[in-house]
N, C-alpha and C positions, 0 to 999 in steps of 0.2 A: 486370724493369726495363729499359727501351728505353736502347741506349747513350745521345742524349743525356739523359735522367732521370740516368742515372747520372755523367754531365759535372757536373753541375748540382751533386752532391748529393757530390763530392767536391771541388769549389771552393767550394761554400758552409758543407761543415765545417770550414771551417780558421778563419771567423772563430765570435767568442763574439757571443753573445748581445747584447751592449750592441753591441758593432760593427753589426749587425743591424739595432736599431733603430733605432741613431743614421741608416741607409741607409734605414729605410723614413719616419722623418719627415723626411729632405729629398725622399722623394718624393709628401708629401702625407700619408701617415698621421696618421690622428687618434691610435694610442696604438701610435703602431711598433712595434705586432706584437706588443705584448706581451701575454700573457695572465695579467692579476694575481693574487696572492695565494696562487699556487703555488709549495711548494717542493721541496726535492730531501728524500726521506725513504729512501731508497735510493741506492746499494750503502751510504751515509753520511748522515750527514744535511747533510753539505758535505763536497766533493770536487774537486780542481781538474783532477783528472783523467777524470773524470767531462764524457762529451757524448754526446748525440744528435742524429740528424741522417736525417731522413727521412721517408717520404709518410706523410699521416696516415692511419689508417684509423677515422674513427668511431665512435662507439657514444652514442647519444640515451636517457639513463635518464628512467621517469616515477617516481612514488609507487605505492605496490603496490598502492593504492585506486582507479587510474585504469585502469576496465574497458574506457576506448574508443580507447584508444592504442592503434597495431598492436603485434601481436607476432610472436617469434621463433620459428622453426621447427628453431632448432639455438642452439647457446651461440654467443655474440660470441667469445670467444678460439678458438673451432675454424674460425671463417672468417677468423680474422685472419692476411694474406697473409706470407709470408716479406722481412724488410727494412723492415717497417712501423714507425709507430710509435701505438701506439694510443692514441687521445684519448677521454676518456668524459665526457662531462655529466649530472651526477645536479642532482633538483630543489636545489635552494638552502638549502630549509629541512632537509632531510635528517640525522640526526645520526648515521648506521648509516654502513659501508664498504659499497664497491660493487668492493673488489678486495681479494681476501687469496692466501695464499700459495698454495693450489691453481692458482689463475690466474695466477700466476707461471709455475708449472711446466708450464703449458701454451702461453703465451706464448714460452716461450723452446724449445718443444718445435718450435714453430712459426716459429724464427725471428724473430720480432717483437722489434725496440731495444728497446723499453721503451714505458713507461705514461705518461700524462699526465690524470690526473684533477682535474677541475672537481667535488672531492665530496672523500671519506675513503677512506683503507684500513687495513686489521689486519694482523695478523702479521706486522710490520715484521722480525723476526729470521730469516723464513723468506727476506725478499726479499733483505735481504742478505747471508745465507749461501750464496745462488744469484747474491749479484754481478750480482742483475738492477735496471735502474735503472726508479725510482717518483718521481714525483713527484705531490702534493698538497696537498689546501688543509689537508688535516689528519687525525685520526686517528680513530680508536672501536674499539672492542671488541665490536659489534653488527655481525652477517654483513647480508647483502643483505635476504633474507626474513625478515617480507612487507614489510620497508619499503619497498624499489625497487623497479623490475625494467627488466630492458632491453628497449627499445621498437623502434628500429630502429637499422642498421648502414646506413655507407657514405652518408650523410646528410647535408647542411649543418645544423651546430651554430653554435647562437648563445651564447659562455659570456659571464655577465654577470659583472661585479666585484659585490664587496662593498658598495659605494657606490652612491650615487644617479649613473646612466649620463650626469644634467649634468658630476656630477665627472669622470668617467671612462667612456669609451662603451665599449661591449660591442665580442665582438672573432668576427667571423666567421671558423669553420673549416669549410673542403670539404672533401670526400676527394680527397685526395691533394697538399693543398697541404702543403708544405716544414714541418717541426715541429724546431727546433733546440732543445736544454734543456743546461744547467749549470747550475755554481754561484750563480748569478747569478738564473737564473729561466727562463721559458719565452717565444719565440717563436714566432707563425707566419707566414710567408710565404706569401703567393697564387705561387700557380703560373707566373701572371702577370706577376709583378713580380721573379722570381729573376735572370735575368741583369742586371736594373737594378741588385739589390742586392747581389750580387758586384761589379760592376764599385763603385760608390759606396762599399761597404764598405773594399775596397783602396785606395781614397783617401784615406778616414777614418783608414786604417791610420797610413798615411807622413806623412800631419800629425802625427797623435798621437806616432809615431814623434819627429819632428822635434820637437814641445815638447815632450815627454819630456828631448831630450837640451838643452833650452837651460835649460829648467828645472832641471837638474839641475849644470847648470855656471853656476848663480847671479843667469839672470832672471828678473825676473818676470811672475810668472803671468798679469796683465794685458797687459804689454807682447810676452809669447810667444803670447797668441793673437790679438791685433790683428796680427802678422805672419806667422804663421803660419793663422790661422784667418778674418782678416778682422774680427774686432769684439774 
């Protein structure tokens, strides 16, 4: 990681996730960053101590019936880079995991934060006895094969939400944009837009700061943010 990458990625983990995207929709984001319906299923299933913070490294899953999608020449967690955080999109309707505890153990053999799956995984007791963090849209007891397989690495992924993309738009990942996860849920950050969102975040802070503390010494909630936030 180039020193400034690594500027970046140590001022941008100090805030959480909601600070995030409250900074990426005042800079226009349609769903600030957030990648829905994931949640933390490792080292706890909530944990406040529990963050990640770092470049994504892709993985594009298809259905194991899909003979024309490219493939792999080596497993996704063996080229996954040290400091990473890997992001995997499996099809939608999918009901199998596409990460169990072997991949854990490789994962963190390699250095890689943690996982970020738009899909399932198993052996939740393996992942958390290795204190490696998972997060997902949920669970199964059905490994990979034949129902996935991984198609390409290092990739723009498109993960959709749950919902119809009127409700809620799909949320573009590149490799190596900004991937921050807690308790709270999963961001990601364009590469692009980081020093915007540090600076904007720490803004966000000292407000929330500031009605925190008026709030709490007995006004109200409407009258602290008309002063403090402008409506």
């Amino acid at each position: 990681m180039s020193p400034d990458a690594a500027s970046i990625q140590a001022r941008l983990a100090v805030f959480s996730t909601c600070e995030i995207s409250d900074a990426l929709i005042k800079l226009g984001s349609p769903h600030g960053g957030h990648i829905p319906d994931i949640h933390m299923m490792s080292p706890t299933d909530s944990s406040s101590t529990t963050r990640i913070c770092g470049p994504a490294y892709t993985v594009q899953m298809v259905l194991g019936t899909n003979s024309v999608a490219p493939k792999l020449s080596a497993h996704f967690v063996d080229t996954a880079t040290e400091g990473s955080v890997i992001v995997i999109n499996a099809p939608q309707r999918a009901k199998n995991a596409v990460w169990g505890g072997l991949m854990t153990a490789g994962a963190q053999s390699r250095g890689a934060q943690g996982v970020i799956i738009s899909g399932r995984c198993r052996d939740l007791a393996e992942h958390r006895a290795a204190s490696f963090p998972v997060f997902a849209r949920g669970r199964s007891t059905l490994g990979q094969s034949p129902f996935t397989r991984p198609s390409e690495v290092n990739v723009p992924i498109v993960i959709r939400p749950d919902v119809s993309e009127e409700d809620f738009p799909a949320v573009l990942v590149s490799p190596g944009d900004w991937i921050v996860a807690d308790e709270d849920g999963v961001v990601c950050v364009p590469t692009a837009l980081a020093d915007a969102v540090i600076t904007l975040a720490a803004k966000g802070r000292e407000v929330d700061e500031r009605c925190m503390q008026d709030i709490k010494a007995g006004k109200g909630v409407q009258e602290t943010f008309k002063k403090h936030r402008g409506k």
